[in-house]
N, C-alpha and C positions, 0 to 999 in steps of 0.2 A: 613538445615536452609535456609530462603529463601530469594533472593535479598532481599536487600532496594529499598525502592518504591523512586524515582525518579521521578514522578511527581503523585503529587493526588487532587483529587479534589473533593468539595462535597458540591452539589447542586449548582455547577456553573452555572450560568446563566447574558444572555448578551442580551438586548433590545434594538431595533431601532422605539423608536416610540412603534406603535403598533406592530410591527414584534419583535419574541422572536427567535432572529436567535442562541442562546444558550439557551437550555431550563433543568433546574436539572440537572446536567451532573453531573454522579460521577464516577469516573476513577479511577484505580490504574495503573500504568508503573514502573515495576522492572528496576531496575539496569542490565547494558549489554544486552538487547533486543533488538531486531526490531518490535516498536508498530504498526501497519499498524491501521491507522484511515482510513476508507472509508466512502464512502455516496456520492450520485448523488449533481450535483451543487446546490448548495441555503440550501447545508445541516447544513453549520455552520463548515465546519472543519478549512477552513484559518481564522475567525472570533475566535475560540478556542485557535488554534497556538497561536495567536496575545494576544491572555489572558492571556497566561502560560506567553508568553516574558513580559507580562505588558506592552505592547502597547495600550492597554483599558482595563479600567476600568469594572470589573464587576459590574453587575444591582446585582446582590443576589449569595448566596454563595461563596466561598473561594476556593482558590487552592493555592497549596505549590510547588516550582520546585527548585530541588535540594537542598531540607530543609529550601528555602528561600519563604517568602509571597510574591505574585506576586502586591499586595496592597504598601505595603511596602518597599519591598526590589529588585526592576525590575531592578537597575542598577547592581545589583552583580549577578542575573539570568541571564541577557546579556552578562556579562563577563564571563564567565562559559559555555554559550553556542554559538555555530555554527546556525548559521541557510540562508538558499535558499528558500526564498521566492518567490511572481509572477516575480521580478526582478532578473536577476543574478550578478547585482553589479558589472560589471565588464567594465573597459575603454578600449573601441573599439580602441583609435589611440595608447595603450599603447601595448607592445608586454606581451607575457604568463608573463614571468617574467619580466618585469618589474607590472604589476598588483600587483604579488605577493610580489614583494618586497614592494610594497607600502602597502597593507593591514599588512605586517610581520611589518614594520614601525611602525606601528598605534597600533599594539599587543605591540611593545617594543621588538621584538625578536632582541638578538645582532647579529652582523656580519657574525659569522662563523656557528653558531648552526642557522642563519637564510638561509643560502646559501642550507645547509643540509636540511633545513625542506622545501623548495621547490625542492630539486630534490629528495627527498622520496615522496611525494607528487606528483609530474607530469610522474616519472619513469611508474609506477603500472597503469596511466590513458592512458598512449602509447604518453604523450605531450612533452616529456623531450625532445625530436630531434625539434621540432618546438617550443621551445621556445623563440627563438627570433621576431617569425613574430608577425606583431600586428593582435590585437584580432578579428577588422571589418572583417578580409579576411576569416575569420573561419567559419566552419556549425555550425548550432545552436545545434546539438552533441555536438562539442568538445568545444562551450564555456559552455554547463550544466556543464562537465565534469570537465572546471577550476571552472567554480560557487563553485563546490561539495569540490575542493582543497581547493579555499578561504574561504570555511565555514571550514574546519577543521585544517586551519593555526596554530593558538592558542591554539590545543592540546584541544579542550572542553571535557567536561564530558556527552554533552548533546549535539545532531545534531538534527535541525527541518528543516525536507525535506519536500513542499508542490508543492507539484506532480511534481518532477522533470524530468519526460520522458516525459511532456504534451506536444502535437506539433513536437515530435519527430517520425522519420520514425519506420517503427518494427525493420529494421535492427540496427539504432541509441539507438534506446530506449534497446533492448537487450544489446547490447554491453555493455549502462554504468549501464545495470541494474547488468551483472556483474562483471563489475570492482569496483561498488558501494559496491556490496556485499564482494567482497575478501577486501577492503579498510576499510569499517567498521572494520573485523571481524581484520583485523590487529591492527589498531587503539585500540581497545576497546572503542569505544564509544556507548554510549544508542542514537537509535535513534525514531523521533518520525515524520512516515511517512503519508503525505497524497495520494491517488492516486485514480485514475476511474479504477487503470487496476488492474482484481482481479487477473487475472496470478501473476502480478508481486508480490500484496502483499504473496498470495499463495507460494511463491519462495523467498521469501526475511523476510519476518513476521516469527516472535516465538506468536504474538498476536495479534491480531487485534480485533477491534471493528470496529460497524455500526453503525450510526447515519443518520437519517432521519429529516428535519426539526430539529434540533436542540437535538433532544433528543434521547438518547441512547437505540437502538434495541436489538442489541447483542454484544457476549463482550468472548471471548476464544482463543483459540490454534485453526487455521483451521480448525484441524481435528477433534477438537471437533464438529465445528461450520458443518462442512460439516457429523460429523456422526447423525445430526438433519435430512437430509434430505434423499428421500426417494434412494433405490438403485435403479439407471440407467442402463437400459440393452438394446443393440442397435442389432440389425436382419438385417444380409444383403443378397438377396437373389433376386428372381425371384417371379411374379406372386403375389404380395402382393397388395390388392385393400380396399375398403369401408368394404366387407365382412368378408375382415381378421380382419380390424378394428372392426369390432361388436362383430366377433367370440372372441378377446382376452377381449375386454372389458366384457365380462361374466364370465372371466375365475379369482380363487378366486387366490390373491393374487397382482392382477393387478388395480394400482392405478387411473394410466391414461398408452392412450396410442396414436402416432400421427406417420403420416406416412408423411417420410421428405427425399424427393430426393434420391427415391426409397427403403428407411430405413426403418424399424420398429423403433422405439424409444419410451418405456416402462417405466415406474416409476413403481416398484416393492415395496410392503411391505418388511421388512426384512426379513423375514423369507420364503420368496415364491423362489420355486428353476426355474431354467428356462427350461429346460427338459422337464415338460409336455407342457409348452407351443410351444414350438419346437415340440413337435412330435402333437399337434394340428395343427397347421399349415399345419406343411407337409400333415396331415389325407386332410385338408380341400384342397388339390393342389398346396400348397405353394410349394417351393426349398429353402432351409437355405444352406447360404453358410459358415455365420459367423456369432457370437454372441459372443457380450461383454458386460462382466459385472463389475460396478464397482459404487460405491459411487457416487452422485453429487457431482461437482466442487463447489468451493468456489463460484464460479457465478452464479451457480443455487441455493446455499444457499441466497446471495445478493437480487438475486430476486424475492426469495420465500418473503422475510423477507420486500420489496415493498410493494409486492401487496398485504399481508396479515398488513400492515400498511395503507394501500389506504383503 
């Protein structure tokens, strides 16, 4: 039997003027997932966010979040849900914990079960030892990392994360991407993610969708989305020039092919095995040292699914 959808929407759409920065959107988001929403900036994803919470007003069609209309009912969708938006809401001269007592405040969590629900909370994010100092003195890591606590104060059924590694370092953004991930999956919360980084949806996502300009591209499991594109095979070696280039571009099976900081780099039909291509090369004077083959990345999916939109 399969979750309950958790947010759906059909034929949403949201107008500024003449720009349709939401355009027919129609979604489903199961219950316990990580939704990874992507798309290049101007695509409509924090414009969408902002629809589900009932923050604006839809131009045309409906959506439902958490069995409630977002028309109607946006004050018990907010109560229900967590959400990290472009802000992280959080008072610089105030220390970790004192923040959190203050949003725990605002939720109604009593005394004791509020004392607990911030250090289960800050322990798993590595902040529990510095929670006294105030928040100004922090990297902009470890205040995402409270942001990530203060949206999941209140126990929600429902987390909307929009792009919360943005501006962070690779080594910062790793880190909370996975503490983020082990914090979720403890919680049990549905969340519902925006990001530019397709690693992370890749690594964090059970589904994801594209959207481009407002309107939805594609819509699966990764792997589904990544078994659309063409098989990748990389050639590292000696003696590869223009020549080799031409000689594989004739060879059946081979889609494209580009030579990149001394690499072969191949788009294969699926069915095409690598083996004669390797022993063409070598015929023609190449040296193969190594060859890897595998699926396009969820990033060469994104950006097939661009430019065949451009």
């Amino acid at each position: 039997m399969s979750a309950p959808a958790i947010i759906r929407t059909e034929g949403l759409a949201r107008a500024f003027g003449a720009v349709r920065a939401v355009d027919g959107l129609d979604l489903e988001v199961s219950a316990g997932t990580v939704f990874g929403f992507l798309g290049p900036n101007g695509a409509g994803k924090t414009t969408t966010i902002r629809l589900l919470l009932g923050l604006l007003e839809p131009t045309g069609g409906r959506a439902t979040v958490l069995g409630c209309d977002t028309r109607r009912d946006a004050g018990r969708i907010r109560e229900q849900s967590g959400a990290l938006l472009e802000h992280h809401g959080l008072y610089e001269r105030l220390s970790a914990e004192q923040n959190l007592e203050f949003y725990a405040r605002v939720w109604r969590l009593n005394g004791p079960a509020r004392a607990e629900r911030i250090r289960a909370l800050l322990q798993p994010l590595g902040l529990w030892e510095r929670r006294g100092e105030p928040v100004g003195r922090w990297s902009r890591g470890m205040k995402q990392k409270l942001a990530v606590a203060r949206a999941l104060l209140h126990r929600p059924s429902l987390l909307f994360l929009d792009e919360p590694t943005a501006g962070l370092d690779p080594v910062a953004a790793a880190t909370l991407r996975d503490e983020l991930g082990t914090l979720v999956q403890r919680e049990g919360v549905t969340v519902f993610l925006t990001t530019h980084n397709l690693a992370e949806a890749e690594r964090l996502c059970n589904r994801v969708a594209v959207i481009k300009q407002g309107r939805l591209l594609a819509v699966g499991h990764p792997d589904e989305l990544k078994a659309r594109s063409a098989t990748r095979a990389e050639i590292t070696g000696r003696g590869f020039d223009e020549s080799t280039l031409s000689l594989l571009k004739g060879q059946p099976g081979v889609v494209g092919v580009e030579l990149n900081n001394g690499r072969l780099v191949l788009e294969l039909a699926e069915t095409a095995a690598t083996a004669p291509l390797v022993a063409a090369i070598v015929q023609h004077g190449g040296l193969v040292e190594e060859v890897r083959k595998d699926k396009g990345s969820l990033e060469d999916v994104f950006l097939t699914l661009m430019e065949e939109e451009r």
